[in-house]
matplotlib code that plots the C-alpha trace (Angstrom):
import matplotlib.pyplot as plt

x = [-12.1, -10.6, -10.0, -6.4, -4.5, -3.5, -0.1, 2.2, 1.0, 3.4, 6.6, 5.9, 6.8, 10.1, 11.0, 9.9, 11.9, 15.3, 17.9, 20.7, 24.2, 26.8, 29.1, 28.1, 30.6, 30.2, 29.7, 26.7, 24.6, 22.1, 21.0, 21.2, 20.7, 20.7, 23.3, 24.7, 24.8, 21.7, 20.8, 20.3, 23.8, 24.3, 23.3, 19.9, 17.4, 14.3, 13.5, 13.0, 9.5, 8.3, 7.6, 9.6, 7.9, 4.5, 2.5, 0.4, -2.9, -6.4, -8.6, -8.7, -12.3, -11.8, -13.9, -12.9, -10.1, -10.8, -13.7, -13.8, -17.4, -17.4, -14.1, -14.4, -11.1, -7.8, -5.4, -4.1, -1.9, -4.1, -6.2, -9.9, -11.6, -11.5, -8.4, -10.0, -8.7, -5.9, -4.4, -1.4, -0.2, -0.8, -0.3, 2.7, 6.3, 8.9, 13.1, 13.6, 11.7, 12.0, 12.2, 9.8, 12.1, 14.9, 13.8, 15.6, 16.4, 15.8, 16.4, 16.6, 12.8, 12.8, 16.3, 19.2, 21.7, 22.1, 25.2, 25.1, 27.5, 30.2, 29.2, 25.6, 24.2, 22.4, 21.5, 21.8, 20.0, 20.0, 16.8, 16.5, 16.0, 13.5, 11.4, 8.2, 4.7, 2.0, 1.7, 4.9, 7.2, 10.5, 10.3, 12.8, 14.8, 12.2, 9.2, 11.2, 11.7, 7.9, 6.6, 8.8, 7.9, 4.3, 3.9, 5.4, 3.5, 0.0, -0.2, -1.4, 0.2, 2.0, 4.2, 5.7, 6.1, 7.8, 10.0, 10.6, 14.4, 15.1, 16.0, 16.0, 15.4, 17.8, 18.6, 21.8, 21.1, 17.9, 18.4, 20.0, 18.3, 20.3, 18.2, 19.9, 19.3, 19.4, 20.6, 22.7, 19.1, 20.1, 16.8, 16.8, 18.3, 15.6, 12.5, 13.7, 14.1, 10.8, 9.5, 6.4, 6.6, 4.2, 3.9, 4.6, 1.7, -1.1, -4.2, -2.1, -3.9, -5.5, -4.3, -2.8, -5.1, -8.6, -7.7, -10.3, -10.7, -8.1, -6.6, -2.7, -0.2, 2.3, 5.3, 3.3, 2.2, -1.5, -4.1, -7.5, -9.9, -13.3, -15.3, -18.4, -18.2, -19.6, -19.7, -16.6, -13.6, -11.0, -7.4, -5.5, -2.1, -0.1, 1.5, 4.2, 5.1, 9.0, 9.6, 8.8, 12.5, 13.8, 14.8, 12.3, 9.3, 10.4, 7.7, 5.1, 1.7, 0.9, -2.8, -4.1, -6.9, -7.7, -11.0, -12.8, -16.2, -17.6, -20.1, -21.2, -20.8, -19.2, -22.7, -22.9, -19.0, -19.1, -22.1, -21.2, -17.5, -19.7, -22.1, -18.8, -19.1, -15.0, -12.0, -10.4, -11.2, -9.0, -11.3, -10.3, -13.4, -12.4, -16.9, -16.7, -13.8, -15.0, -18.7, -19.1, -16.6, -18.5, -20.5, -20.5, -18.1, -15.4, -15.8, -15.1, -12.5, -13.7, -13.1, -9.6, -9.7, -6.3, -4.3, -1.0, 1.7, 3.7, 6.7, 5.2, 5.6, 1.9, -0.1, -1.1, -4.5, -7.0, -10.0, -7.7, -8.3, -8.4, -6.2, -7.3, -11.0, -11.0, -11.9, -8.7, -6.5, -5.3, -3.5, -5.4, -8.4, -6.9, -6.0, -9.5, -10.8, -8.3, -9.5, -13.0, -11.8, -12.1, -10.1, -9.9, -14.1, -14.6, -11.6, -13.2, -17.2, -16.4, -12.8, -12.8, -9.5, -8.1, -6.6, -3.6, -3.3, -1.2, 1.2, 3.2, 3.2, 5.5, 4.2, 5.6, 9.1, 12.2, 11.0, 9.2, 10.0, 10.2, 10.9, 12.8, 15.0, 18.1, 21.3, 21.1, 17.6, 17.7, 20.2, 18.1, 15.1, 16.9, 17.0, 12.9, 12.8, 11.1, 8.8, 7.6, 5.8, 7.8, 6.5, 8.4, 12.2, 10.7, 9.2, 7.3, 3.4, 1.2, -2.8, -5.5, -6.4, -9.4, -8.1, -8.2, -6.6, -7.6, -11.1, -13.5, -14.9, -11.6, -10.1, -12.9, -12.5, -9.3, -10.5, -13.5, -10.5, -8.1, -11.6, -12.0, -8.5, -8.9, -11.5, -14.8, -16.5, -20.0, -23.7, -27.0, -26.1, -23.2, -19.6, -19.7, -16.8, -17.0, -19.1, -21.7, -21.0, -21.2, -18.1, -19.1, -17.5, -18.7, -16.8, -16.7, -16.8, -17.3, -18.0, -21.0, -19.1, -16.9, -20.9, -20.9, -17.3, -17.6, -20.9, -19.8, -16.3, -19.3, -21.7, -18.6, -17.8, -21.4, -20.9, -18.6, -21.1, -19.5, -22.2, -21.0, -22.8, -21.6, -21.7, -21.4, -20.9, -19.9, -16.4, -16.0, -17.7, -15.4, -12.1, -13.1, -14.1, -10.4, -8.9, -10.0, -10.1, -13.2, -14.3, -13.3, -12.8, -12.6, -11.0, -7.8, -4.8, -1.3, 0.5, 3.4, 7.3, 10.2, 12.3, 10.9, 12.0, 11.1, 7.5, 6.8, 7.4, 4.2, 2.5, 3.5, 5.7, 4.6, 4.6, 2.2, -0.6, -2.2, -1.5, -4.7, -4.8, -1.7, -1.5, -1.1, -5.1, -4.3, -3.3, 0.3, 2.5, 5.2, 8.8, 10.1, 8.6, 10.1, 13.5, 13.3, 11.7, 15.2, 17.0, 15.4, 15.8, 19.6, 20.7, 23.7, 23.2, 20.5, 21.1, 20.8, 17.6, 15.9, 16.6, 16.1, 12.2, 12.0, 12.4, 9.9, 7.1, 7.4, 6.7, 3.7, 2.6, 2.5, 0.7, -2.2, -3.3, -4.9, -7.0, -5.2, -6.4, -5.8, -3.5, -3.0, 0.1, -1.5, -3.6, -7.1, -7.8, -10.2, -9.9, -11.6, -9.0, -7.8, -5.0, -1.1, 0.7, 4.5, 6.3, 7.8, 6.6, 7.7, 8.9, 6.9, 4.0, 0.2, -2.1, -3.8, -1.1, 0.6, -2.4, -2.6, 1.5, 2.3, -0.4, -1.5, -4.0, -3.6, -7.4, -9.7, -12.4]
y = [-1.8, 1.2, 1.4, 1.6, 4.2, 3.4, 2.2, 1.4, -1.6, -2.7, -2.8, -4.9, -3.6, -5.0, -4.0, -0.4, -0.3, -1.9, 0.5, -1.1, -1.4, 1.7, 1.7, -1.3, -2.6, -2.3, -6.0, -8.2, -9.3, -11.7, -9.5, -6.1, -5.6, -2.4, -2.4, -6.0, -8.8, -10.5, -13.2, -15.5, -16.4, -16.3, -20.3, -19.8, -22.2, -20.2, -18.8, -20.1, -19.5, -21.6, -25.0, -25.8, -28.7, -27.7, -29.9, -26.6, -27.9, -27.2, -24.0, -21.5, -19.5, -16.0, -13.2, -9.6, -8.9, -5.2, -3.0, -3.0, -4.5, -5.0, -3.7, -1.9, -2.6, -5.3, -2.0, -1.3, 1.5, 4.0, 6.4, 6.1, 3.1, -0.1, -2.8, -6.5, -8.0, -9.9, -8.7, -6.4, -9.7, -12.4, -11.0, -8.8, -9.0, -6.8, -6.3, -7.6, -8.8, -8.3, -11.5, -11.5, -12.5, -9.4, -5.3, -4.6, -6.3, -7.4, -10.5, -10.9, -12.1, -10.5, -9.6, -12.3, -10.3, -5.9, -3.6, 0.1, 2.2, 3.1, 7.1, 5.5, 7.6, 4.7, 1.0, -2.2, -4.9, -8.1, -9.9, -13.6, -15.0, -17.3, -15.1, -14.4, -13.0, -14.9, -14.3, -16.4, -13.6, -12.8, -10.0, -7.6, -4.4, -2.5, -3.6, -2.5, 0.7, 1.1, 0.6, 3.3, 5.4, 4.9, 4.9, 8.3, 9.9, 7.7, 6.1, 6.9, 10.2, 8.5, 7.3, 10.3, 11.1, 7.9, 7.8, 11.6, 11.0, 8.8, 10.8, 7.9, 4.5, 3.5, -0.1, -0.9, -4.0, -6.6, -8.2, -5.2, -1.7, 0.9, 3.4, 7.1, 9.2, 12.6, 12.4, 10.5, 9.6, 5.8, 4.2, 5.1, 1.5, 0.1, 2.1, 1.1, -2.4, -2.3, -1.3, -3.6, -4.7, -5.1, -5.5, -2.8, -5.2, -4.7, -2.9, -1.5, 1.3, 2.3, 5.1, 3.6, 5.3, 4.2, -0.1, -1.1, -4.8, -5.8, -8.7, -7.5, -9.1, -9.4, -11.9, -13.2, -17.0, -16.0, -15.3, -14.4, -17.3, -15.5, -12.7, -11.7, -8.1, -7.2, -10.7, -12.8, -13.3, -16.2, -16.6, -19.6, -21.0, -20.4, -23.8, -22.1, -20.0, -19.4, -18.2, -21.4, -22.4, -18.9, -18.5, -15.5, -17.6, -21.2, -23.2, -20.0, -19.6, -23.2, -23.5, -24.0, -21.4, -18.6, -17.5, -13.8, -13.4, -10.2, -9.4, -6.3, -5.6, -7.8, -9.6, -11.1, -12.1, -13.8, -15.8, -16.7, -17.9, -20.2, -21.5, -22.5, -20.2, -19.2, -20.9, -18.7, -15.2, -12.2, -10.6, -7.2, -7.1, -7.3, -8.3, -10.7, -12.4, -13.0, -13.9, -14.1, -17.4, -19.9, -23.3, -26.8, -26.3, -24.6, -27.2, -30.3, -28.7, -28.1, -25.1, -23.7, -20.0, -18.9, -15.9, -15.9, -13.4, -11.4, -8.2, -6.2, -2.5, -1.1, 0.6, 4.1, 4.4, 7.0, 9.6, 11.9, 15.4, 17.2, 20.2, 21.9, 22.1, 25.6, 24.1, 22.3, 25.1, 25.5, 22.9, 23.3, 22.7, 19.7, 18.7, 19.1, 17.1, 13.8, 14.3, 13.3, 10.0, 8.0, 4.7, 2.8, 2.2, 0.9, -1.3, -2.5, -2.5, -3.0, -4.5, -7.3, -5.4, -6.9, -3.7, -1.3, 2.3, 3.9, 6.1, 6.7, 7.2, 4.3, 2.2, -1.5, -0.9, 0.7, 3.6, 5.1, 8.2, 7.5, 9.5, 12.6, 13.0, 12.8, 14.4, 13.3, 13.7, 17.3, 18.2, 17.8, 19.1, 22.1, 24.4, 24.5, 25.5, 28.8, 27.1, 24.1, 23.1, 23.1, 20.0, 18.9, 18.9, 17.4, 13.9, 12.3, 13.4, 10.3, 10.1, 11.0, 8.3, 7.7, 5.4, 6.6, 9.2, 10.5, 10.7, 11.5, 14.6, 15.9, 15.6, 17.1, 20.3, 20.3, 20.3, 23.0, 25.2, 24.7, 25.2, 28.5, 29.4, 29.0, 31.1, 28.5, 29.0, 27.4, 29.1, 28.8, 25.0, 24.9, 25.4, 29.1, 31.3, 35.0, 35.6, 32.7, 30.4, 26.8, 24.4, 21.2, 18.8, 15.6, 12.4, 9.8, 6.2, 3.2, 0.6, 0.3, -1.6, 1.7, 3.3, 2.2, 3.4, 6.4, 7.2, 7.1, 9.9, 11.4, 11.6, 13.1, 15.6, 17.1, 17.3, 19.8, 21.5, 19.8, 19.2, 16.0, 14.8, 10.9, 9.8, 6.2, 5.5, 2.7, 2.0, 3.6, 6.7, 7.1, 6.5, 9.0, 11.3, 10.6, 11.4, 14.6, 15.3, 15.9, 14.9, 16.8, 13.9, 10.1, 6.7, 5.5, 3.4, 3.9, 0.7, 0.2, 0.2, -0.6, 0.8, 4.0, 5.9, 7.8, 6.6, 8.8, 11.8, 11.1, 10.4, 13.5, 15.5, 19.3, 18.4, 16.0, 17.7, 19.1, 16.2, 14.6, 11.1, 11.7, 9.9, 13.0, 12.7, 15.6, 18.3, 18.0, 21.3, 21.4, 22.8, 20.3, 17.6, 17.7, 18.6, 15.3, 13.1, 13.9, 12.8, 9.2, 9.1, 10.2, 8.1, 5.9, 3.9, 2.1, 4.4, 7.5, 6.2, 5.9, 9.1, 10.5, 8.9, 9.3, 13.3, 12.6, 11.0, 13.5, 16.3, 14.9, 13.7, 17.3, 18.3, 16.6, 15.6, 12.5, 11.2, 8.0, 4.6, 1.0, -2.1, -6.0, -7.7, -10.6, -11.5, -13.0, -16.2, -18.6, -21.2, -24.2, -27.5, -28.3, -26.5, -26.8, -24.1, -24.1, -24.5, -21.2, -17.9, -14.7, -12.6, -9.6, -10.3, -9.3, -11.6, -12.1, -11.7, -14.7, -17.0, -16.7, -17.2, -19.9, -22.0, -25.0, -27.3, -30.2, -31.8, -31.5, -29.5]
z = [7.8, 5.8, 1.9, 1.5, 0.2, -3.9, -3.7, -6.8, -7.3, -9.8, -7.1, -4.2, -0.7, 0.1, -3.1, -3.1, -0.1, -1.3, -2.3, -4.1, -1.7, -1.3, -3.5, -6.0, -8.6, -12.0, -12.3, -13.4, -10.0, -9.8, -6.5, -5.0, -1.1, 0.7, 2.9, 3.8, 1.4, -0.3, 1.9, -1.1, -2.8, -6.6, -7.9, -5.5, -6.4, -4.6, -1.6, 2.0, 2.7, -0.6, -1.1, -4.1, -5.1, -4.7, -7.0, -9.9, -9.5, -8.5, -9.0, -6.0, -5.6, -4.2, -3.4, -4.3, -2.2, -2.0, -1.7, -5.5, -6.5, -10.1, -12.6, -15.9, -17.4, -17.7, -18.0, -14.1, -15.5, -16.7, -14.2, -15.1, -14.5, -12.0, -12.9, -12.7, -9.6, -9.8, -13.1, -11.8, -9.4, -12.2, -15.2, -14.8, -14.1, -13.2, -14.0, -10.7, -7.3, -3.3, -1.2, 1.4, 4.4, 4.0, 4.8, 1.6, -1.6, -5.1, -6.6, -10.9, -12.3, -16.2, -16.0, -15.5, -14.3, -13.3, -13.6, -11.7, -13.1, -10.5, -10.7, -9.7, -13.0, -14.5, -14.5, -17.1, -17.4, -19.4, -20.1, -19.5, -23.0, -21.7, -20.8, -22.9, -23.2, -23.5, -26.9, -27.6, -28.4, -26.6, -24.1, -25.7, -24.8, -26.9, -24.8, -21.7, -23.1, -24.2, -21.1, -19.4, -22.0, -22.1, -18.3, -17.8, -21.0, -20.9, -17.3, -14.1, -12.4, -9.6, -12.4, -13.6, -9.8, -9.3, -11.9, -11.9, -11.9, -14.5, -17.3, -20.2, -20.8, -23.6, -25.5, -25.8, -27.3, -28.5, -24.6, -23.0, -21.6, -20.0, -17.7, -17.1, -14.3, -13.4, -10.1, -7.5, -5.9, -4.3, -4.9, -8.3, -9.5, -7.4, -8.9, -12.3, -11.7, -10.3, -14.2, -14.9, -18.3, -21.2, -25.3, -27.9, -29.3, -26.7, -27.9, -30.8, -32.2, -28.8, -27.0, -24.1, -21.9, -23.5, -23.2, -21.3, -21.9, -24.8, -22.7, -22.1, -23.6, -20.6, -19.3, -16.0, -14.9, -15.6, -18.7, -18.5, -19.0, -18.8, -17.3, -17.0, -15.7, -12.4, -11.5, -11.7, -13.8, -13.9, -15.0, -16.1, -15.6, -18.7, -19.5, -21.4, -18.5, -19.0, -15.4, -13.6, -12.9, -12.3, -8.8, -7.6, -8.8, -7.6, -6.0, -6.9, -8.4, -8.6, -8.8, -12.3, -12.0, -9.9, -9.8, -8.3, -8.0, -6.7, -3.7, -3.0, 0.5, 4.0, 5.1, 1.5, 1.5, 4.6, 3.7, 0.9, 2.2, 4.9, 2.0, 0.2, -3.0, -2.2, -0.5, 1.5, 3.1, 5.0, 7.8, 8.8, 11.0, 14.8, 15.1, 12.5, 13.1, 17.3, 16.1, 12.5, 12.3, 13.9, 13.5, 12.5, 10.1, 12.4, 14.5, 12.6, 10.7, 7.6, 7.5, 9.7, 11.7, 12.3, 13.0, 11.3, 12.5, 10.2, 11.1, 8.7, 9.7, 10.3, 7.7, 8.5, 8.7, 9.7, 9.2, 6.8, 6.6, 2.8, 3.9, 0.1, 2.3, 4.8, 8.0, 8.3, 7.0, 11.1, 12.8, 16.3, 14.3, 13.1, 16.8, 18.3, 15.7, 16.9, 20.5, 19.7, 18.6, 21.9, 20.6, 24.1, 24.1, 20.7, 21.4, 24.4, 23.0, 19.0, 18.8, 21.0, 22.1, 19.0, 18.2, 19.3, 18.9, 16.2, 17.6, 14.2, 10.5, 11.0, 13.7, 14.5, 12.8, 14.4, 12.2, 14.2, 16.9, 20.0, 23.1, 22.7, 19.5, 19.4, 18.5, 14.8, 14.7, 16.0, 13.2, 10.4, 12.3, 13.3, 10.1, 10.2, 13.9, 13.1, 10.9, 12.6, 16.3, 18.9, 20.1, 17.2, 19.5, 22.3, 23.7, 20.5, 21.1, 21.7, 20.3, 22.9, 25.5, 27.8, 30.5, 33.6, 34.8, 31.3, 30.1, 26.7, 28.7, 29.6, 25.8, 24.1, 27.1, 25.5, 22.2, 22.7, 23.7, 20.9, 18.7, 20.2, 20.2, 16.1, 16.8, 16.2, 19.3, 20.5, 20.4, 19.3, 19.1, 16.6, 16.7, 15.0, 13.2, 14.1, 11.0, 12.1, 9.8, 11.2, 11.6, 9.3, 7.3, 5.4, 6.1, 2.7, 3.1, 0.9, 3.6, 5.1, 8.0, 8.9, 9.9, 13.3, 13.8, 12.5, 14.1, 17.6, 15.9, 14.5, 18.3, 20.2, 17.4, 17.7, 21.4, 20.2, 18.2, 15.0, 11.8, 10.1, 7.5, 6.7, 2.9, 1.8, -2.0, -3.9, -4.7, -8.1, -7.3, -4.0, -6.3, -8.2, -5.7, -3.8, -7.6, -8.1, -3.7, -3.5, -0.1, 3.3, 5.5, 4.6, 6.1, 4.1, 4.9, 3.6, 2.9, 5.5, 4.4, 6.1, 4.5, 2.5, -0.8, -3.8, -3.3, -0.2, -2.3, -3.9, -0.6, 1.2, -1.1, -1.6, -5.6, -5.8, -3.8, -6.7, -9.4, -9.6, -8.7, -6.6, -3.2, -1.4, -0.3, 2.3, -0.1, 2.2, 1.3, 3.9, 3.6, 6.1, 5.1, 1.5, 2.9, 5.2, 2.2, 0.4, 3.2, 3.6, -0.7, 0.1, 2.7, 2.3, 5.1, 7.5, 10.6, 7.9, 7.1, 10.2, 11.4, 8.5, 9.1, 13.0, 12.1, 9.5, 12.0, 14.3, 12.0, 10.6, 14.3, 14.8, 11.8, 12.5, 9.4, 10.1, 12.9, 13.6, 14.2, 15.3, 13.7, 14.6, 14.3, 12.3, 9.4, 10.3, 7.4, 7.3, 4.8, 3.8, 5.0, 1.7, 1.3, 1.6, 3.5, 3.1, 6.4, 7.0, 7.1, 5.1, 7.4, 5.4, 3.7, 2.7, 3.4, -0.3, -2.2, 0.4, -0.5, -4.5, -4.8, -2.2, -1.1, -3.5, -3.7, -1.5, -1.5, -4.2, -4.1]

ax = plt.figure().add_subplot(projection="3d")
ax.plot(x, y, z, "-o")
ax.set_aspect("equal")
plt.show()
């Protein structure tokens, strides 16, 4: 129901949130785990949650799996534009991959085997010599070292956030890269085997950030077919993929095409998935999911409603508040503002009570803070004391709540106060500064099936005298609009970790609130907050982490930065009975990128 945050698309969650293990050998590994040992041995043949011997087969009809209505370009690197969908998972590979059923760890895909030097100042890798791009050359040292290169000077900003402390990427030799840091940072190895990797030969001649549709040349099991833009495009199996042996990609990928096509709003999708035009379809509507999935079809089984579970730690999503705007400059301000959200009613009259509260930046995972901190916790919180909340030391604040004894009425006389404690107080029908200028603010959306949701935010805020005005643009203009942060207040979810790094430095680090494109959306300039974002890069150990992160929650619990939301625990799919489903679950998983990489075709269409 909310467009989510821009993550690094390019490293998948578990493994942006691997770190490699203390005090690694200098010795080739076919693995790296944070802490304990990879659960998959050296000699591997794939992982559990896969069917190895899944027949590739079979086309697979999807509909755009974002809010994304049309695309402008097959380059998912560069900032301007829309990427087609699909291209980053399918066309793409990295150094090395997570598994899907450990918190932390990365498993060889382009490279064969990884050395981190014993002073933990840089990282080599060896390149599989099977592996190639789907041109039919040999991906080579000197590709690996043109994409770093071309990433950090041509691609998107979060790039030269992310890989801010890599000082080089140098080959050694034809199959070997060595990457140099500049600091002792732990998930440094991890960021760089995360690299994607492309052709010295793509678009040659075109400056990397003008390819717009020059198919890439790139190592992944997929190649564009056709397109026809602002309809549909399809991609086809290579059948000289070189990766379909290799451990990490055992018993993946296996229909012969996959195939987008585009509708421009949820009404259209959902008829159109009933009508048959697509195969399977991911329903973050708690309305549609109770009403909308229903008929003869359901009933007779051709076409299969289920709920499947996952542990995934809980994205972070909310009404976020662009702290560059000056209404939200003051943190009571920011406070009133989350008591006019009255979660427990539209649970109970719009969610079906599908839904639970988020009480965290970290919520679902032993990430999160809870109760009062503790001894560790207090340490690192400690040196900011004069500058930060003192809610902060005690018992972790919890969101605003309605059931009784607690009520709407009695939060927003809590709010009216803190508003006129920030000195907004109300007459002649408006929430008023001193100098009579009205309080207002203009939330952004792209969804026309957020309206409903965030016109009841938007009836209790103007009990408060509030003037919202609510804007609803297409999906390019709102990208563009989150780019440059130019909105004041819009709905955006941050995709969920369990085990954090470098990445969150781009989220909520102080120097990435004016980068443009950033994923620092609020504008986020906090002292605190960047010492504790070093801390989770710096630990050396699980328990270090997850203090390092409950110390982190609470402070942006008490910043109020975001008016938070609502999760489930599962992944709503319907999909049309003709599928095969391997046997176990992934432990951690998104639901999309679950479907296109380890279902297969088990009934023609």
């Amino acid at each position: 129901m909310v467009k989510p945050l821009k993550p690094f698309k390019f490293l998948s969650s578990s493994l942006l949130a691997a770190i490699l293990a203390h005090g690694a050998p200098a010795s080739a590994e076919h693995a790296f785990s944070l802490y304990d040992a990879p659960k998959y041995p050296a000699g591997f043949t794939h992982f559990d949650y896969v069917n190895p011997d899944a027949p590739k087969r079979g086309t697979l009809y999807l509909a755009n799996p974002d809010r994304r209505t049309s695309f402008d370009k097959f380059n998912p690197f560069s900032l301007k534009g829309v990427a087609a969908a699909g291209i980053d998972q399918f066309m793409f590979e990295t150094l090395a991959v997570g598994s899907s059923d450990e918190v932390a760890s990365m498993y060889g895909l382009l490279a064969d085997d990884m050395v981190l030097a014993p002073d933990r100042r840089s990282m080599r890798f060896h390149l599989n010599p099977r592996a190639r791009f789907n041109n039919g050359d040999a991906v080579t040292a000197a590709d690996v070292k043109y994409s770093f290169d071309t990433l950090i000077e041509k691609g998107a900003p979060q790039f030269k956030s992310l890989f801010g402390d890599v000082a080089r990427c140098v080959v050694v030799d034809a199959s070997t890269v060595r990457f140099e840091f500049k600091s002792d940072n732990r998930e440094l190895p991890l960021i760089v085997g995360g690299l994607p990797v492309f052709s010295r030969k793509w678009a040659a001649g075109t400056p990397f950030d003008r390819i717009q549709l020059t198919a890439p040349i790139a190592s992944g099991p997929y190649a564009i077919e056709s397109y026809d833009l602002g309809r549909s495009i399809i991609y086809r199996r290579r059948a000289d993929y070189w990766g379909n042996d290799v451990p990490a990609r055992k018993g993946m990928y296996n229909f012969e095409r996959i195939a987008y096509r585009f509708y421009k709003d949820d009404l259209a999708r959902l008829e159109a998935f009933k009508a048959g035009e697509f195969d399977v379809v991911v329903e973050y509507s708690a309305k549609n999911w109770a009403r909308g999935y229903t008929g003869p079809k359901f009933s007779n089984g051709e076409i299969v409603k289920k709920a499947f579970p996952h542990h995934n730690g809980a994205n972070s999503q909310g009404f976020v508040m662009n702290l560059r705007r000056p209404q939200f400059r003051d943190a009571r301000v920011r406070q009133a503002l989350g008591l006019a959200l009255d979660f427990e009613w539209m649970n109970r009259q719009l969610f079906y009570n599908q839904y639970t509260r988020l009480d965290s930046y970290f919520a679902n995972s032993e990430l999160a803070a809870t109760g009062a901190p503790s001894e560790a916790e207090l340490q690192l919180l400690q040196p900011f004391r004069d500058q930060l909340p003192t809610a902060v030391f005690g018992p972790v604040i919890k969101p605003p709540n309605t059931n009784p004894p607690g009520s709407l009425r009695a939060n927003l006389l809590q709010a009216r106060q803190l508003f006129a404690d920030a000195g907004w107080h109300y007459r002649d029908g408006a929430l008023r500064n001193d100098k009579g200028e009205i309080f207002q603010l203009e939330i952004l959306d792209d969804q026309p099936s957020m309206s409903r949701v965030i016109g009841i935010y938007v009836r209790n805020l103007e009990k408060l005298g509030v003037r919202v005005n609510q804007r609803v643009v297409d999906y390019a203009l709102a990208q563009k609009l989150l780019e440059n942060f130019e909105f004041d207040m819009t709905s955006l979810a941050i995709p969920a970790s369990n085990s954090p790094g470098s990445e969150m430095f781009d989220i909520y680090g102080s120097r990435s609130a004016n980068e443009p494109g950033s994923n620092n959306v609020w504008g986020l300039k906090n002292a605190a907050v960047d010492q504790l974002l070093g801390k989770i890069v710096a630990a050396s150990s699980r328990a270090e982490l997850v203090t390092a992160t409950h110390a982190l929650d609470r402070v942006l619990l008490n910043l109020y930065i975001t008016v938070p939301h609502w999760y489930s625990g599962t992944h709503r799919m319907a999909y049309r009975n003709r599928f095969g489903i391997p046997a176990t679950l992934p432990l951690y998983y998104e639901a999309n990128p679950y479907v296109v990489s380890m279902w297969w075709e088990e009934k023609p269409r």
